[in-house]
N, C-alpha and C positions, 0 to 999 in steps of 0.2 A: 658435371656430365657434358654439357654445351660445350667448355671452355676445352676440355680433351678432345671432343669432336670438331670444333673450329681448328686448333692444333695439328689436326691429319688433312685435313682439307688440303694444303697445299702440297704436302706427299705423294694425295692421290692426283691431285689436278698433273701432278709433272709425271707421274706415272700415264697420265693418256697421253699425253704429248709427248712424252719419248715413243710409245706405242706409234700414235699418227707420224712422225718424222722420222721417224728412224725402223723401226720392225717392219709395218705396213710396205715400205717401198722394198726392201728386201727382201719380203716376201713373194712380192709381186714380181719382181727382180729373178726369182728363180723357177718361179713358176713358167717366165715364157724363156729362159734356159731350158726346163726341161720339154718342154715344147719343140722347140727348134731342135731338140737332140734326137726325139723321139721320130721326127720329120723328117732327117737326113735319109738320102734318097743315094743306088748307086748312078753314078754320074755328074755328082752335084761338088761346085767345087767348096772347102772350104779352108779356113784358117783354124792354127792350132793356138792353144795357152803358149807356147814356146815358141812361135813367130812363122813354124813352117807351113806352107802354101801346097796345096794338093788337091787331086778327084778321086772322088770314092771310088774304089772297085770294088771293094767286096766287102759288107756287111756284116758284123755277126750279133752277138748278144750284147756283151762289153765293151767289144774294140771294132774297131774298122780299120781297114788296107786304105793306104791313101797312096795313089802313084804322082809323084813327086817331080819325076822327067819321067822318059821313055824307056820301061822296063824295070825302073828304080820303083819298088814298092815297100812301102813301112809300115806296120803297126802300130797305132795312137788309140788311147783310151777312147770313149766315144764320148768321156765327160773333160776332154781336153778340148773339143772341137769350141770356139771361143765364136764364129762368126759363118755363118754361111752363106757366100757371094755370088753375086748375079753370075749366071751363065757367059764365058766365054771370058770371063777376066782373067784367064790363065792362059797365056800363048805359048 
């Protein structure tokens, strides 16, 4: 009975430490994603997963209007938005 349960020992031992190195931070990883998604504001500017640059204008449940230039507006998922940038970095 010992020698079966020394035998698992280091199964589980590598089981927490995949846990602490790897899950834990991905976790955490997504939690302040959904954070920041839930915090988009209109006026705020940000970046997308697909590299486009824009300010919010119009909010909705899923997706947000990002104006892009002057009068060019798009729809992007709101869980594309990858980054959101200090105020005024968009000229």
């Amino acid at each position: 009975m010992q020698s079966s349960l020394m035998s698992m020992l280091p199964l589980v031992l590598m089981f927490v430490v995949l846990y602490f190195v790897m899950i834990r931070p991905q976790m955490k990883k997504q939690k302040e994603h959904k954070a920041m998604i839930d915090a988009i504001a209109k006026g705020d500017e940000v970046v997308t997963s697909g590299g486009m640059l824009g300010k919010v204008s119009k909010l909705g449940e899923g997706f947000i209007s990002l104006e892009v230039a002057n009068g060019v507006e798009v729809q992007v998922q709101r869980a594309a938005v990858v980054q959101v940038l200090p105020k005024g970095t968009i000229k």
